[in-house]
C-alpha positions as CSV (number, residue, x, y, z in Angstrom):
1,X,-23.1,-0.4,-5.4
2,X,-26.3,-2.1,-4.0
3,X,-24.9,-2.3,-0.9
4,X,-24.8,1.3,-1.0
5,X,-28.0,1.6,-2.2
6,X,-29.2,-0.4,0.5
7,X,-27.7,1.4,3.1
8,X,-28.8,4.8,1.9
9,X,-32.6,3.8,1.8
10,X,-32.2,2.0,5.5
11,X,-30.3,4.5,6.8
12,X,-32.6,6.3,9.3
13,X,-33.4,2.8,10.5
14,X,-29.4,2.1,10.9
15,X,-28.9,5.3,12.9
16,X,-26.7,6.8,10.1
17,X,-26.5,10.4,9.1
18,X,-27.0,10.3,4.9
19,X,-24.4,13.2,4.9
20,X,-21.3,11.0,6.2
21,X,-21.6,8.3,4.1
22,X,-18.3,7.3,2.8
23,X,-16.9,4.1,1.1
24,X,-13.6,2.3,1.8
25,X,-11.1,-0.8,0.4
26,X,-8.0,-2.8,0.5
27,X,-6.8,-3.8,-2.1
28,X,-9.2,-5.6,-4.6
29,X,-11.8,-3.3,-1.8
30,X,-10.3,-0.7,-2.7
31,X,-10.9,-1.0,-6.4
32,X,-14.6,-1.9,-5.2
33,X,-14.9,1.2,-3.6
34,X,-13.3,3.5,-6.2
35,X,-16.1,1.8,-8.7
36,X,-18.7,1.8,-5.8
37,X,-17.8,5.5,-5.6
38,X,-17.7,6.3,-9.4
39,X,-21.1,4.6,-10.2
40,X,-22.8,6.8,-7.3
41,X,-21.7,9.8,-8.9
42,X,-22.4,8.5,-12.7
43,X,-25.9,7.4,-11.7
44,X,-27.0,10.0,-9.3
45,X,-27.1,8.0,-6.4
46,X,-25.9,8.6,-2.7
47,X,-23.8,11.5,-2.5
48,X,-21.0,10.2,-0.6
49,X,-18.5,12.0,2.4
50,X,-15.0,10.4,0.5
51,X,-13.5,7.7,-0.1
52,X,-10.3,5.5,2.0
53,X,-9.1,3.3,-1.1
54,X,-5.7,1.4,1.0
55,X,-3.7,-0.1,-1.4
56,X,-6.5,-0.2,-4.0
57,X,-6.2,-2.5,-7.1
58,X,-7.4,0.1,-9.8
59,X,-5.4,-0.6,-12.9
60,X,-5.1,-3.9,-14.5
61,X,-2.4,-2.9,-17.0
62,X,0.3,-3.6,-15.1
63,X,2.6,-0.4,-16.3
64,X,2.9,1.4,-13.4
65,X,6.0,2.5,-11.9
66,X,6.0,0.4,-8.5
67,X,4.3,-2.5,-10.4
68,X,7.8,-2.7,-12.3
69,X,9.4,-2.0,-9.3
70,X,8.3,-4.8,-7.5
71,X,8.2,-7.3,-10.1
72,X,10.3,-9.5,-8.3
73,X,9.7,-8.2,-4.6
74,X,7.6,-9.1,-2.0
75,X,4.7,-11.0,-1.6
76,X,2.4,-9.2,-4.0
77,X,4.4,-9.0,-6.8
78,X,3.4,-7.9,-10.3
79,X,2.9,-12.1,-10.9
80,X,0.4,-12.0,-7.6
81,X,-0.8,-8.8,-9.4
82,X,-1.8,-10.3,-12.9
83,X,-3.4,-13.3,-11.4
84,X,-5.8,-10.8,-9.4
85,X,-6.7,-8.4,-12.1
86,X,-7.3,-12.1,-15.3
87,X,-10.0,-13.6,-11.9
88,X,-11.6,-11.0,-12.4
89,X,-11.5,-10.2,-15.6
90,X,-10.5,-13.0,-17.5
91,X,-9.8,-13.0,-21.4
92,X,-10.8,-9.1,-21.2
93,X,-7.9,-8.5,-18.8
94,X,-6.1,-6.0,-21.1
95,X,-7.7,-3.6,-23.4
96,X,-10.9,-1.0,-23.0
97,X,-13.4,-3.4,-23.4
98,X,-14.0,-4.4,-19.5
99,X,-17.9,-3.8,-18.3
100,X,-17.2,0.0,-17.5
101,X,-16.7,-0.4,-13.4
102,X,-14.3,-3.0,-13.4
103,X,-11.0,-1.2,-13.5
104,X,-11.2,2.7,-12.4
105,X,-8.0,3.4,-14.6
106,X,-10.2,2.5,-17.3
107,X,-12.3,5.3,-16.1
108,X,-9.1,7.8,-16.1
109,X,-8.7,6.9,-19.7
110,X,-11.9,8.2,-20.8
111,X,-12.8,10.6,-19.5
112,X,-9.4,12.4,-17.5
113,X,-8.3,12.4,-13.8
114,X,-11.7,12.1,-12.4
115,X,-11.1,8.8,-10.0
116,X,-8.3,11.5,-7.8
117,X,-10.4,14.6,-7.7
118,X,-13.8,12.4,-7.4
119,X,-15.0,12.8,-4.1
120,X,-12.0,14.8,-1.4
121,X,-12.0,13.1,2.0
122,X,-13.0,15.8,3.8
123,X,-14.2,19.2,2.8
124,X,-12.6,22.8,3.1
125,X,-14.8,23.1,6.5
126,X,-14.3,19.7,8.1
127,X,-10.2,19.6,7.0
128,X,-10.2,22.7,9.0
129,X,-12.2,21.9,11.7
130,X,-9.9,18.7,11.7
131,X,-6.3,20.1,11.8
């Protein structure tokens, strides 16, 4: 989130256009972004374009459909999966009790759906203008 800050206030001396600032992640970037992307919105900050989350790590509870599809499979597994999400979050892995940002399902708990219908890629207008 500060690098978002930071960008934001330098942005006329980058050359970047405040209105098409957006935030993307892979995988454990991906969950970055999501939170980068959630704490914008929670604390007023830069209002962002959308948001590319690519494979994003977002929830740590390991319940998921594909996470028990692919217990076994590949070579992030839901093993590969659990070691991720206990670095990060160590003895708090499982419950509500992470610092707030951490896991964006967490998020979806609260307070409903919000982390999908955050922030569209692209508005009405510019998916039009797109296609």
């Amino acid at each position: 989130y500060a690098g978002l800050l930071w960008t934001a206030e330098h942005a006329q001396d980058l050359g970047i256009d405040l209105t098409q600032i957006s935030v993307a992640g892979v995988s454990a970037g991906g969950g970055l972004a999501a939170a980068t992307a959630l704490m914008a919105r929670d604390r007023d900050g830069p209002k962002l374009q959308g948001q590319l989350l690519v494979c994003p790590m977002l929830d740590d509870r390991d319940q998921t459909l594909s996470t028990l599809q692919y217990a076994d499979i590949g070579t992030w597994n839901r093993q590969s999966n659990q070691v991720g999400w206990t670095a990060l979050l160590g003895s708090k892995r499982i419950g509500i009790e992470q610092p707030f940002f951490d896991t964006a399902s967490h998020i979806i708990i609260l307070f409903g759906n919000v982390a999908f219908n955050l922030i569209p890629l692209c508005s009405s207008a510019s998916c039009r203008q797109a296609a």
